[in-house]
N, C-alpha and C positions, 0 to 999 in steps of 0.2 A: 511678851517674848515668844517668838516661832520655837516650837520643840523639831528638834532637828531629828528626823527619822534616819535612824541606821539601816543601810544598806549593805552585802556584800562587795566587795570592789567588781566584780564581775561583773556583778546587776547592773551599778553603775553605769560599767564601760560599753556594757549592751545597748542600753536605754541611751547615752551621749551618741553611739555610732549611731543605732535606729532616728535619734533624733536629727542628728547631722545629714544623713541620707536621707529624710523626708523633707526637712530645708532645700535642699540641691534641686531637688527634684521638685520640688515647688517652685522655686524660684526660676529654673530650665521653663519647665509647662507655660509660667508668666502668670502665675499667682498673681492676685493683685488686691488680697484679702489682708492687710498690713495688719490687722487685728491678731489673724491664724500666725501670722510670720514673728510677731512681735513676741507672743507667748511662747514659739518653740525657739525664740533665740532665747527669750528669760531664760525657759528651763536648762537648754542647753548651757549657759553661762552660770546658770548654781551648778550643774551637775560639775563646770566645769571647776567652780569653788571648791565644792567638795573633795572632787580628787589631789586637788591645791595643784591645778593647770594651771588657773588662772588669779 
């Protein structure tokens, strides 16, 4: 069982926007590193569990 690390909602929403804006602009540039893109969509989509976005 993952132990779910408590964060402030801030931190969170920091780290989803940072995450989000460094996707965009990866994928704008033409990233082509699907491994890099793959892991910050994961993250992005728990962070996005987390705040129950998603």
């Amino acid at each position: 069982m993952k132990r779910k690390i408590e964060m402030p909602i801030n931190q969170l929403e920091t780290n989803l926007s940072a995450i989000t804006t460094t996707i965009a602009y990866l994928e704008k540039k033409g990233c082509t590193d699907q491994k890099i893109l793959k892991s910050l969509k994961d993250e992005r989509d728990r962070l996005l569990k987390d705040l129950n976005l998603k």
